[in-house]
C-alpha positions as CSV (number, residue, x, y, z in Angstrom):
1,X,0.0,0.0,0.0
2,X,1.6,3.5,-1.2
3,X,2.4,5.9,1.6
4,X,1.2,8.2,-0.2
5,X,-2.4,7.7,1.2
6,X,-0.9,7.7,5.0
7,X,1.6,10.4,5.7
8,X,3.0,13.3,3.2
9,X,4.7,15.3,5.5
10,X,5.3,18.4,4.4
11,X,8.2,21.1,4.0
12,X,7.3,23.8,6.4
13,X,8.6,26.1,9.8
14,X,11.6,28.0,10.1
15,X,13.9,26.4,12.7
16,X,13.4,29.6,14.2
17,X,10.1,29.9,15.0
18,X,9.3,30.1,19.1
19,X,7.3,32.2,20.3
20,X,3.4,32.8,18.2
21,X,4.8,36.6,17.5
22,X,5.7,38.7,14.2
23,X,9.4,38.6,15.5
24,X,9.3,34.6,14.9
25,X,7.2,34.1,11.8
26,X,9.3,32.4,9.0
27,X,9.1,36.3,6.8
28,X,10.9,37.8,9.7
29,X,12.9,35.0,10.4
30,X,14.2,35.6,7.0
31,X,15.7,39.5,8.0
32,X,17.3,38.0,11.0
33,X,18.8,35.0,9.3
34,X,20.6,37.9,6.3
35,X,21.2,40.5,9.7
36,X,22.6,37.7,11.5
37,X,24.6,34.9,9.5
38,X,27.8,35.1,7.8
39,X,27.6,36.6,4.3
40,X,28.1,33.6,2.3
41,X,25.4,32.1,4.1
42,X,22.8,34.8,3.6
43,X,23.6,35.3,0.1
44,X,22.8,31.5,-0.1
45,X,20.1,31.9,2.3
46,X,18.8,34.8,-0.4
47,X,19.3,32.5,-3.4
48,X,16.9,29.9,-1.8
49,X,14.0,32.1,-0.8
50,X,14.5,33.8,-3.9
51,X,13.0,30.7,-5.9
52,X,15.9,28.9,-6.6
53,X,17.0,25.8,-4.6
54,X,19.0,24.1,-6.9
55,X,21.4,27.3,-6.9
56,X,20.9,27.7,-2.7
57,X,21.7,24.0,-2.6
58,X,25.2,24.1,-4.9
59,X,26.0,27.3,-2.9
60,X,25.3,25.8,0.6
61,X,27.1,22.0,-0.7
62,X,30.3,24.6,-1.8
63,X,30.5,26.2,2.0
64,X,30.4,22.3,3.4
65,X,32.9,21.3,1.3
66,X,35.5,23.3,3.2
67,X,33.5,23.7,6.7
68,X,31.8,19.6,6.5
69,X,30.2,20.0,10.4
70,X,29.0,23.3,10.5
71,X,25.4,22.6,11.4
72,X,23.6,26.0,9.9
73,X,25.3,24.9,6.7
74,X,23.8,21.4,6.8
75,X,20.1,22.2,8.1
76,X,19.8,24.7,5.0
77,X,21.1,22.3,2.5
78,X,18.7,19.9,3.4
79,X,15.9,22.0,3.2
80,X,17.0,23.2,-0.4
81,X,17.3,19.1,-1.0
82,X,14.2,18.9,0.2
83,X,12.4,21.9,-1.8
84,X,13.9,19.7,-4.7
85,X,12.5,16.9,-4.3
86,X,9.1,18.2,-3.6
87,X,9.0,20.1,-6.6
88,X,10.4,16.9,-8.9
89,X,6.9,16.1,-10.7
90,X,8.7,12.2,-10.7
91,X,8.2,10.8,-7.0
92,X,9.0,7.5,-5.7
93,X,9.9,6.8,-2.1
94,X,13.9,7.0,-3.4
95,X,14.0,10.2,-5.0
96,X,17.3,11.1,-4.7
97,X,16.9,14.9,-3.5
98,X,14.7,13.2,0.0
99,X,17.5,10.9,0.4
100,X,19.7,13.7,0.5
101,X,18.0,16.1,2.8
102,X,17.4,13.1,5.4
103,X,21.3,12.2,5.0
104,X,22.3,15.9,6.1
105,X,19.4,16.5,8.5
106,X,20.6,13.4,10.2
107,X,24.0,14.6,10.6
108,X,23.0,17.7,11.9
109,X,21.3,15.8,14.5
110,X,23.9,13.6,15.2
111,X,26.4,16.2,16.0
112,X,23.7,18.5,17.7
113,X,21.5,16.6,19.4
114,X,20.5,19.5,21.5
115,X,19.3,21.5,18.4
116,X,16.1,21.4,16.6
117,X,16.8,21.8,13.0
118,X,18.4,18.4,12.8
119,X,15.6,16.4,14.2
120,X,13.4,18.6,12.3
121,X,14.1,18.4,9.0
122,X,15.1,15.0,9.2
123,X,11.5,14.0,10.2
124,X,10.1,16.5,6.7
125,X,12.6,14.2,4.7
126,X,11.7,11.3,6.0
127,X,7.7,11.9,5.7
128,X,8.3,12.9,1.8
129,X,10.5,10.0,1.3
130,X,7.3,7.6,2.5
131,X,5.1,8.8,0.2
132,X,5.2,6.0,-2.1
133,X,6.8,3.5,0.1
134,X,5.4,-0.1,0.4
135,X,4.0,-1.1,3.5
136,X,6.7,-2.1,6.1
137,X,8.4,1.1,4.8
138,X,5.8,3.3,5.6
139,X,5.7,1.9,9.1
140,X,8.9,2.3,9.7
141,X,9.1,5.6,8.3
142,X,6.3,6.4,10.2
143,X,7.4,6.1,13.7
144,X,10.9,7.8,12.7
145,X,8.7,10.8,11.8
146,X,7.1,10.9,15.0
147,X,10.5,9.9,16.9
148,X,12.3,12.8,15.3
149,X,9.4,15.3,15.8
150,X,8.4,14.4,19.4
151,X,12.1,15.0,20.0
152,X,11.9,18.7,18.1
153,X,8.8,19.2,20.7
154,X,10.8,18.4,23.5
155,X,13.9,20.5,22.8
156,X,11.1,23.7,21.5
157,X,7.6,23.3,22.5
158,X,6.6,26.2,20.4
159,X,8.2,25.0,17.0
160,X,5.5,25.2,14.4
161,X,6.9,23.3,12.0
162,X,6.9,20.4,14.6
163,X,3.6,20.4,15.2
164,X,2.5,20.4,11.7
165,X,4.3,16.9,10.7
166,X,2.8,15.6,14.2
167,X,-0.7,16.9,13.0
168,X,-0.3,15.8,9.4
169,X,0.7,12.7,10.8
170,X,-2.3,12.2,12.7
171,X,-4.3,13.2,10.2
172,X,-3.2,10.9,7.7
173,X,-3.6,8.3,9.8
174,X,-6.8,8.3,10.7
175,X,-7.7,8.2,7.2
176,X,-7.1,4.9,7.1
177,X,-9.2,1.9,7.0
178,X,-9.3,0.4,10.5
179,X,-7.3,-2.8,8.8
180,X,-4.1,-0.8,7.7
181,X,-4.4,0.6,11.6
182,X,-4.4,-2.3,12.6
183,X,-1.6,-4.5,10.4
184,X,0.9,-1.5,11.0
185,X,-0.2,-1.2,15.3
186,X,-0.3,-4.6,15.8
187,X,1.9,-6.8,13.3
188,X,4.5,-4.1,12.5
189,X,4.8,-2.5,16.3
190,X,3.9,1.2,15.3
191,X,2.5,2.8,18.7
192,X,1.7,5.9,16.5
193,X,-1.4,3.7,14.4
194,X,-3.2,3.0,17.7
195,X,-2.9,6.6,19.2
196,X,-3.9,9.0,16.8
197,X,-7.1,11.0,16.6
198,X,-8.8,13.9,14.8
199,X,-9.0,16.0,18.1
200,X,-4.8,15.3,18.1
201,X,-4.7,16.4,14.6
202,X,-6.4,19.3,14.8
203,X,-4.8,20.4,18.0
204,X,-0.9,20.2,16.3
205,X,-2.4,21.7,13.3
206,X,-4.2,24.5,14.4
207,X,-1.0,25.6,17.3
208,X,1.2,25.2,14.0
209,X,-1.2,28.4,12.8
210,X,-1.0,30.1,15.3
211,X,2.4,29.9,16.0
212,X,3.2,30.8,12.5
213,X,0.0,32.1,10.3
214,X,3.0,33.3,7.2
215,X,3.1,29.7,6.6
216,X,0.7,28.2,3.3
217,X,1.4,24.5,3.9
218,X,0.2,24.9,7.5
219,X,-3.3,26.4,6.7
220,X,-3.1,24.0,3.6
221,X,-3.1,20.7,6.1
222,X,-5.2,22.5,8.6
223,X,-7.8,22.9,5.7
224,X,-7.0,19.8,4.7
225,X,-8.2,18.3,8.0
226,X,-11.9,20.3,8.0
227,X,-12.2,18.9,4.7
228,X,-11.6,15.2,5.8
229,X,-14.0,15.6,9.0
230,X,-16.8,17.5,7.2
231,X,-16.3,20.9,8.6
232,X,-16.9,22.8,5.3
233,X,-17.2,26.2,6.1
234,X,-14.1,26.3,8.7
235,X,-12.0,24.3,5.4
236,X,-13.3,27.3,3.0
237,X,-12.3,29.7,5.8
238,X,-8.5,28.7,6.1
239,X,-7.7,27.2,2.5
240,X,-8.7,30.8,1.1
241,X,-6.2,32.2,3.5
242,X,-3.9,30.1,2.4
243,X,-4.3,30.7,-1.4
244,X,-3.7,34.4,-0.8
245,X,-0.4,34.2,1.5
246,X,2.5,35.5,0.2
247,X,5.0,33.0,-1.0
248,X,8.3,32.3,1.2
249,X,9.6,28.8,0.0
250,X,9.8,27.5,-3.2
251,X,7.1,24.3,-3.3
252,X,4.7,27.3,-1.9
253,X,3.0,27.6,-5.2
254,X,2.1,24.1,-5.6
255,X,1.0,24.3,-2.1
256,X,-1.6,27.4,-3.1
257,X,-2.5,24.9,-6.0
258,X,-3.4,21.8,-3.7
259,X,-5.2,24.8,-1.7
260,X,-7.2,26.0,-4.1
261,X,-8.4,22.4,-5.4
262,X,-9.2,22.0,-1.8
263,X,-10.9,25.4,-1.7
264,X,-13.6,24.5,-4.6
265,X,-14.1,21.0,-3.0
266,X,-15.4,22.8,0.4
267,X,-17.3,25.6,-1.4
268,X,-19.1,22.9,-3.7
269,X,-20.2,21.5,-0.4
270,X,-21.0,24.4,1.3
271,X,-23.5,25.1,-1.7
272,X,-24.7,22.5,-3.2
């Protein structure tokens, strides 16, 4: 069975975000990441959010080359892999570019345990790499998403991005049939399949909001959700928002696109 009905965790969250305020949102996190880094790493930095990840990535792979365990350096790159690989239309469950963000978001997190953006963006790469996985993959994948993410929680309790892949997750898996729940809880050992629920979904989803509201894929799997449960109007309400954020990452305007698909779905139930 393809992953690609259970879990496609998104890219989202600046490593930065902390606290639900304008001084954390992944916009202003971008002014403190040029005020703040050295310049090689802003101009990459600037490449990236500029719409062009391949560039970031070769600029950001350059920098490692001569500086191999600087952690900024690695976190970035794998989020550039990873905004590759999203926006490959060819996706299997070994695309190269998710293999390669969870390589360097691993390594991050094995030198820095005590940071976030390793365990992080490890858990993104991770989630996109399941999305056509078999089975056994998936479950295995599965419970690495929510290892990694639980332990982003438990070093920031305010990271939105965290909570996004922890509601997504949820949500994905209760859209299962009540067979796939139980194969993966019960024969494959995945805690996460018996111990998810809408209210959990909704309750990492919604925090990922309001934590960061500049994010599309967050209102995009927060609509998702209302869509799934029925709740039309509340789905029409956020998925319009998100098809009228401005665009920060570069797989944002396939994320309007998904939102906007979504958007007529609610609205035809709302009036029909």
């Amino acid at each position: 069975m393809p992953w690609k009905t259970l879990l496609p965790v998104v890219l989202c969250a600046s490593v930065a975000n902390a606290q639900p305020s304008a001084r954390t949102t992944e916009l202003a996190t971008q002014t403190a990441q040029t005020a703040q880094t050295p310049p090689a790493i802003a101009r990459a930095d600037a490449t990236y959010f500029g719409g062009r990840p391949a560039e970031a990535l070769a600029a950001y792979d350059s920098l490692l080359a001569h500086d191999s365990t600087n952690v900024d350096l690695l976190w970035r790159a794998s989020r550039a892999a990873l905004a590759l690989g999203i926006l490959n239309p060819r996706q299997d469950s070994d695309e190269p570019m998710y293999l390669r963000a969870e390589a360097l978001a691993r390594t991050a997190a094995r030198l820095r345990p005590d940071r976030i953006e390793g365990h992080y963006w490890m858990a993104a790469a991770m989630g996109r790499r399941a999305l056509h996985a078999d089975i056994r993959t998936t479950a295995r994948l599965a419970r690495a998403v929510d290892e990694s993410a639980t332990r982003a929680l438990a070093i920031d309790s305010l990271h939105a991005g965290a909570h996004d892949v922890l509601g997504k997750l949820n949500s994905e898996v209760r859209t299962l049939p009540a067979i796939y729940r139980f194969v993966a809880g019960r024969l494959l050992g995945v805690s996460v399949a018996r111990h998810t629920s809408w209210a959990l979904a909704e309750q990492h989803l919604r925090r990922a909001v309001e934590l960061d509201p500049t994010m599309i894929i967050y209102r995009l799997d927060l609509g998702q959700l209302y869509v799934r449960t029925g709740r039309m109007t509340d789905a029409e309400r956020v998925l319009r928002a998100a098809s009228t954020l401005p665009r920060i990452h570069p797989p944002d305007a396939e994320f309007q696109r998904e939102a906007l698909a979504l958007l007529g779905v609610a609205a035809a139930a709302i009036h029909r």
